[in-house]
Biotite code that builds the C-alpha atoms (Angstrom):
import biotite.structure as struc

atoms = struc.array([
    struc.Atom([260.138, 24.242, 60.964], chain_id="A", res_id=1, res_name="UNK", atom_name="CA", element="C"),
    struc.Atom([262.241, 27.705, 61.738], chain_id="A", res_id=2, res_name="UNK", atom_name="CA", element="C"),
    struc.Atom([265.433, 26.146, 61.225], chain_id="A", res_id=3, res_name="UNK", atom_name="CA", element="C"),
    struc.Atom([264.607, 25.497, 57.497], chain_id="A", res_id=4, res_name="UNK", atom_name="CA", element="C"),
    struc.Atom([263.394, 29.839, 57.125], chain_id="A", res_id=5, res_name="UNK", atom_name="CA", element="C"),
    struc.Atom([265.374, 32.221, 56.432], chain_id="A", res_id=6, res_name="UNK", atom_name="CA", element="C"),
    struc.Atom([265.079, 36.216, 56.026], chain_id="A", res_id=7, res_name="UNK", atom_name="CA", element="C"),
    struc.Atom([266.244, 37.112, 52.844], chain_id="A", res_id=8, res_name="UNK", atom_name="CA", element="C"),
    struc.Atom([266.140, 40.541, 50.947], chain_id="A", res_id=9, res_name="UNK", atom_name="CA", element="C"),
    struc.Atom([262.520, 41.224, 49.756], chain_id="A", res_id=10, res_name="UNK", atom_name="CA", element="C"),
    struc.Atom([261.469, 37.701, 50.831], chain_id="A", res_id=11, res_name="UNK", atom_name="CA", element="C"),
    struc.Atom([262.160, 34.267, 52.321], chain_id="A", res_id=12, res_name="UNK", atom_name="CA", element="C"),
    struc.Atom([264.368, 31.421, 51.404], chain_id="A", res_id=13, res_name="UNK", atom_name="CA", element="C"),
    struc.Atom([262.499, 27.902, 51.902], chain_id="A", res_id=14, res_name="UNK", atom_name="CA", element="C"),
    struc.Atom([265.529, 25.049, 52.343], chain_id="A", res_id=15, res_name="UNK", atom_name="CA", element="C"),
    struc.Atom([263.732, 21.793, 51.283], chain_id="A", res_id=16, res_name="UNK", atom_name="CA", element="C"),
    struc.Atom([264.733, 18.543, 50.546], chain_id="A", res_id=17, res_name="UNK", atom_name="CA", element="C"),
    struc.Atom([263.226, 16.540, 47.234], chain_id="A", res_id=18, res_name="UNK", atom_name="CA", element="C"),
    struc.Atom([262.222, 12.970, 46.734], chain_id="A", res_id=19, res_name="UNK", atom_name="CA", element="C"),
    struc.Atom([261.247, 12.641, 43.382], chain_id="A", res_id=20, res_name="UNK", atom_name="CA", element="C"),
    struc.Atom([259.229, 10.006, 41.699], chain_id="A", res_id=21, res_name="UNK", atom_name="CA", element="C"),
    struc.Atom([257.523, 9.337, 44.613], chain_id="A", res_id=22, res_name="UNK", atom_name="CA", element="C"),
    struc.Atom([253.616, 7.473, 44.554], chain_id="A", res_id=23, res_name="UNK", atom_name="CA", element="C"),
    struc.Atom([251.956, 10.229, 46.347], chain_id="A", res_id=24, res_name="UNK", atom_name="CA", element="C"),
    struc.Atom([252.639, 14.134, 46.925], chain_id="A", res_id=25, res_name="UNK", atom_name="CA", element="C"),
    struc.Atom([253.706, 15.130, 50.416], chain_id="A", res_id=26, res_name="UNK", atom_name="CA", element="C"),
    struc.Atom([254.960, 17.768, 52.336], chain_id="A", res_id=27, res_name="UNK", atom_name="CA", element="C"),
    struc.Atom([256.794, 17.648, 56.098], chain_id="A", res_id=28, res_name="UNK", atom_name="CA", element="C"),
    struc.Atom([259.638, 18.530, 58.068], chain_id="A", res_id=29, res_name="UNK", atom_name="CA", element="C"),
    struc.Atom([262.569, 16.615, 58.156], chain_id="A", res_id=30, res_name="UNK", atom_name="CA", element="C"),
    struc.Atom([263.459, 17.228, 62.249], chain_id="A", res_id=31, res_name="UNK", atom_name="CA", element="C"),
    struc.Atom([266.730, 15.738, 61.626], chain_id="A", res_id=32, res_name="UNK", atom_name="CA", element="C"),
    struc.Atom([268.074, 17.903, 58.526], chain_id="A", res_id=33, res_name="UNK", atom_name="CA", element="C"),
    struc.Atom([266.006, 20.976, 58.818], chain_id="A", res_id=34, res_name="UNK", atom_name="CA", element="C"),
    struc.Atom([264.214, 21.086, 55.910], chain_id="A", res_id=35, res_name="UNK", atom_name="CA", element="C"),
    struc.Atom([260.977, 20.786, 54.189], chain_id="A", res_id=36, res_name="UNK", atom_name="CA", element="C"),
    struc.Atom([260.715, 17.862, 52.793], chain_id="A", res_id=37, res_name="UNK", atom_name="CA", element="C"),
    struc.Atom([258.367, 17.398, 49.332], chain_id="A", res_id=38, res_name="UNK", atom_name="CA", element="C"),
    struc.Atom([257.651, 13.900, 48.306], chain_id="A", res_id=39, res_name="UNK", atom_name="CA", element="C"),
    struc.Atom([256.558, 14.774, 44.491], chain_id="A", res_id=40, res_name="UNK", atom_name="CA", element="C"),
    struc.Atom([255.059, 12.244, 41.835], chain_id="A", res_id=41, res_name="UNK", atom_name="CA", element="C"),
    struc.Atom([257.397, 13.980, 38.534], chain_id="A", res_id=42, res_name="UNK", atom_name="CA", element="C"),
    struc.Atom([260.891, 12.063, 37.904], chain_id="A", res_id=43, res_name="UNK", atom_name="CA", element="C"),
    struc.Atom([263.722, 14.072, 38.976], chain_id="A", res_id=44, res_name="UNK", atom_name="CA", element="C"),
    struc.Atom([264.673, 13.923, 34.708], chain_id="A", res_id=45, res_name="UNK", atom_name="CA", element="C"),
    struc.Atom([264.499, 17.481, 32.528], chain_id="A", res_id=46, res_name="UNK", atom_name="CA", element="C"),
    struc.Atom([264.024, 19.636, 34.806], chain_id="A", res_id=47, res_name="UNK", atom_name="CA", element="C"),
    struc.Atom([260.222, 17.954, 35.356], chain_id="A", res_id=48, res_name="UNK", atom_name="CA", element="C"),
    struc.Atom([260.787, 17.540, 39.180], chain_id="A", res_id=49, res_name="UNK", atom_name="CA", element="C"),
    struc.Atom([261.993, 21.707, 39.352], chain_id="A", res_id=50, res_name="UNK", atom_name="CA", element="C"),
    struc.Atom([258.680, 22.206, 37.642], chain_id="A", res_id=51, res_name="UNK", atom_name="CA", element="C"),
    struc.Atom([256.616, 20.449, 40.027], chain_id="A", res_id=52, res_name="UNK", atom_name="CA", element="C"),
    struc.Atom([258.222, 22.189, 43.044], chain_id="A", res_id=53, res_name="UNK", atom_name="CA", element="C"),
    struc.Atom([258.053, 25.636, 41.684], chain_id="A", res_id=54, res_name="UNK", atom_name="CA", element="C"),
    struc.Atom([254.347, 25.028, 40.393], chain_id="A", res_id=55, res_name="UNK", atom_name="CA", element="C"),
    struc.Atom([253.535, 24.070, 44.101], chain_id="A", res_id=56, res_name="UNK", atom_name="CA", element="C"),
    struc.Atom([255.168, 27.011, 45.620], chain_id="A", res_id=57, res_name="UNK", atom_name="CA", element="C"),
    struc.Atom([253.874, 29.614, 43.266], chain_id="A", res_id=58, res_name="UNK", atom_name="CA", element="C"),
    struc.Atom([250.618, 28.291, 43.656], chain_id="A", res_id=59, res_name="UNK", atom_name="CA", element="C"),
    struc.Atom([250.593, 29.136, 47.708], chain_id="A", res_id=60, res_name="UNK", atom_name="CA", element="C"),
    struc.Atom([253.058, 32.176, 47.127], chain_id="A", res_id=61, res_name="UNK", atom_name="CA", element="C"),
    struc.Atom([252.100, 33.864, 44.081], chain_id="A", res_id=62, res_name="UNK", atom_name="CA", element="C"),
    struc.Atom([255.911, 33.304, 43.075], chain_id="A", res_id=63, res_name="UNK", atom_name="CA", element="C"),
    struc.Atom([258.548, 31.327, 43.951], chain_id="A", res_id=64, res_name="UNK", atom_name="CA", element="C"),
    struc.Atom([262.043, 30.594, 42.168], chain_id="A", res_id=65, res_name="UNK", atom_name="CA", element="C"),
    struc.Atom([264.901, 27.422, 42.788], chain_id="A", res_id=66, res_name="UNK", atom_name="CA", element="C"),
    struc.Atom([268.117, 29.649, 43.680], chain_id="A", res_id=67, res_name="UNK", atom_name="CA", element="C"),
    struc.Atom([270.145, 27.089, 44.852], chain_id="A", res_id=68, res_name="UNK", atom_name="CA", element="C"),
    struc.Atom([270.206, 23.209, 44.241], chain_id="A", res_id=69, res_name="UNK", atom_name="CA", element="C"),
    struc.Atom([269.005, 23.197, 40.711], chain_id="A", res_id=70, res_name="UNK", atom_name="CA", element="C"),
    struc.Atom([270.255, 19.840, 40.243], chain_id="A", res_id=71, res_name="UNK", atom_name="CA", element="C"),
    struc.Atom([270.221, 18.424, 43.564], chain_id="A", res_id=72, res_name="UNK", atom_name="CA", element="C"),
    struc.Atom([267.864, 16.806, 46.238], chain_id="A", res_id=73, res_name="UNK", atom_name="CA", element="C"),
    struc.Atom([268.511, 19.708, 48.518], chain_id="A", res_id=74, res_name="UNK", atom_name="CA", element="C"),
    struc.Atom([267.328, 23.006, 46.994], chain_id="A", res_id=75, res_name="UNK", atom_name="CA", element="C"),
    struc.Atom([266.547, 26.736, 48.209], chain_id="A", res_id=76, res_name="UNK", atom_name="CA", element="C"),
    struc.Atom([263.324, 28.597, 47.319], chain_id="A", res_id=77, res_name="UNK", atom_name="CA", element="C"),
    struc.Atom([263.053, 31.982, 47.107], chain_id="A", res_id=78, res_name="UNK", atom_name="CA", element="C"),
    struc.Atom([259.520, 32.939, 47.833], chain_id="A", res_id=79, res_name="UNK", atom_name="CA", element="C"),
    struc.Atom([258.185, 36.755, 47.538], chain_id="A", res_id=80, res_name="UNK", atom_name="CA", element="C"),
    struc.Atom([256.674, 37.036, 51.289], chain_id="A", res_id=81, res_name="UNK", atom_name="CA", element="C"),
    struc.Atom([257.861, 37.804, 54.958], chain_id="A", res_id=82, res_name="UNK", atom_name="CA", element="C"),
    struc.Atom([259.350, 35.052, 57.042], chain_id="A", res_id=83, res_name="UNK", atom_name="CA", element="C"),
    struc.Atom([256.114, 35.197, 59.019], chain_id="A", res_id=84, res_name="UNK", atom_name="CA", element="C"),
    struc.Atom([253.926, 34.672, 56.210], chain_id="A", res_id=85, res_name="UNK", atom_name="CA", element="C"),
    struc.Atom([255.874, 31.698, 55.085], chain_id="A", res_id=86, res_name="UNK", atom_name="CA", element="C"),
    struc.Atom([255.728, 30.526, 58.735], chain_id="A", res_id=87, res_name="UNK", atom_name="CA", element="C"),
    struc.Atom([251.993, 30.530, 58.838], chain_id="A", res_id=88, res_name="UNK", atom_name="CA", element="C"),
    struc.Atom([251.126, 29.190, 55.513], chain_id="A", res_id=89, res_name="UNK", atom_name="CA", element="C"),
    struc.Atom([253.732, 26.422, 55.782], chain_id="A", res_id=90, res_name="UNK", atom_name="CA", element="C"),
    struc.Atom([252.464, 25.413, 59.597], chain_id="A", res_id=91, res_name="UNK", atom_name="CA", element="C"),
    struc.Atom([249.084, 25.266, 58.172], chain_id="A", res_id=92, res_name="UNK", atom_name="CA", element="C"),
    struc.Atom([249.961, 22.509, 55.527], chain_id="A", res_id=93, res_name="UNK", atom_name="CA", element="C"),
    struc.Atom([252.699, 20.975, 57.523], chain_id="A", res_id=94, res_name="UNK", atom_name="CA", element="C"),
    struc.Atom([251.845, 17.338, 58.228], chain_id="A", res_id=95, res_name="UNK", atom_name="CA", element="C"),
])
């Protein structure tokens, strides 16, 4: 789940991977692309799937922004905490 980290300034980037409109909510890692991977329930249509991701990350973060990927399966999150922080809150929900 490392690979899909990275140490940015004043925070983390999260690289996940989207699949929108999905029947369920889920969270895992991908092992093949190296990313989190976030099976959401909102269609990926104005901007309602971008909501759903950043309303799930804020809520474990405090704050979390899309800075890359806007309009794209594969997005980057920036998230206001240390790498290890992410690490430990991610590995605790990580199926």
């Amino acid at each position: 789940m490392k690979e899909a980290l990275k140490e940015s300034r004043g925070g983390t980037l999260i690289d996940i991977e989207v699949v929108a409109n999905s029947s369920e909510f889920n969270i895992e890692y991908n092992e093949w692309s190296k990313r989190i991977r976030l099976k959401i329930t909102s269609p990926a249509m104005k901007g309602q799937a971008n909501k759903e991701i950043q309303g799930y990350f804020k809520a474990i973060f405090g704050e979390a922004t899309i800075v890359k990927g806007e309009h794209n399966k594969k997005k980057s999150i920036f998230v206001n905490s240390t790498l290890e922080e992410v690490s430990n809150k991610l590995s605790k929900i990580l199926k």
